[in-house]
C-alpha positions in Angstrom: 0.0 0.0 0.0 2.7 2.5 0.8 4.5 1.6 -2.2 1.2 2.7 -4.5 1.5 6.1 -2.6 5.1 6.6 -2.8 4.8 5.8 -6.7 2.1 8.2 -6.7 4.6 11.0 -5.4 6.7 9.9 -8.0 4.9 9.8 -10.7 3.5 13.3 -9.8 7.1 14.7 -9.7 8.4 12.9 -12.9 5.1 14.3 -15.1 6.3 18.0 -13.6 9.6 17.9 -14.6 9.5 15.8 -17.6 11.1 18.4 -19.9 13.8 18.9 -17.1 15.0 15.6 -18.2 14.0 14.1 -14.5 13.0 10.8 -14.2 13.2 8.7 -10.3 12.2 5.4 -10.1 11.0 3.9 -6.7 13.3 1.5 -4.3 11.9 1.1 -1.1 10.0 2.6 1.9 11.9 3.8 4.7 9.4 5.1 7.2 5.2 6.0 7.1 3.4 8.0 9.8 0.0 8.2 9.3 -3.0 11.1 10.2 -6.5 10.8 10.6 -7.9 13.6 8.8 -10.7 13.7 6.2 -9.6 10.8 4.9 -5.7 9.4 5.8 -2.6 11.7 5.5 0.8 9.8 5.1 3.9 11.0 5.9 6.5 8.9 3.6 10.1 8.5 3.5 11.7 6.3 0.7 14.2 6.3 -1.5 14.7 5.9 -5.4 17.0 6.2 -7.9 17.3 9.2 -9.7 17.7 8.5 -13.6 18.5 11.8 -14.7 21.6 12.2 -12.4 23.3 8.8 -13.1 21.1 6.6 -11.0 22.2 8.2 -7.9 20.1 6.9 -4.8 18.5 9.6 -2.9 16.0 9.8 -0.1 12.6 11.3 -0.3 10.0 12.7 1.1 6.4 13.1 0.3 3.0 13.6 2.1 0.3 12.1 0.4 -3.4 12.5 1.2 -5.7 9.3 0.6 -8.8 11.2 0.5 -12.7 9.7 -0.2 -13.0 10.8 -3.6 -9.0 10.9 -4.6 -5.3 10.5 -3.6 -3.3 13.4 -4.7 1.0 13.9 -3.4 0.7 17.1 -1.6 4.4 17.7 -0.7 7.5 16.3 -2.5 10.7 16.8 -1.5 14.6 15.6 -1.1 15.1 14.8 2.3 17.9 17.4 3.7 21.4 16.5 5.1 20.1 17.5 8.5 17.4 14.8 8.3 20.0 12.2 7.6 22.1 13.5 10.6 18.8 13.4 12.9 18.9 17.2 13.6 19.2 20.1 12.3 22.1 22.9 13.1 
């Protein structure tokens, strides 16, 4: 399941950038927190490969809202060094 919403975030970022030449393709889940709101809010860390710059492997960030009528990526982002550190300076 949180694959199909990673790959949403994904898919969202490689149809906006397309003519950047940017292209990821999803490896793995890292970590999901969910939210109860109108409908389920995930918080999703993961990592894919990014095509466009070699197939570097970088670790992402998205929220994703599973909502009754939709899903939709709401926030997509690379996770920062500080993240990776567990803190920030």
């Amino acid at each position: 399941m949180y694959k199909r919403y990673s790959q949403l975030a994904i898919d969202e970022y490689n149809r906006r950038f397309k003519d950047a030449n940017a292209e990821l393709e999803f490896v793995k889940v890292l970590k999901v927190i969910d939210q109860a709101t109108n409908g389920v809010r995930y918080y999703i860390t993961f990592i894919a490969k990014d095509l466009g710059d070699g197939g570097e492997i970088k670790t992402y960030q998205a929220v994703v809202l599973d909502g009754i009528d939709s899903d939709a990526a709401k926030i997509f982002r690379l996770k920062s060094p500080e993240d990776e550190r567990g803190k920030a300076n």
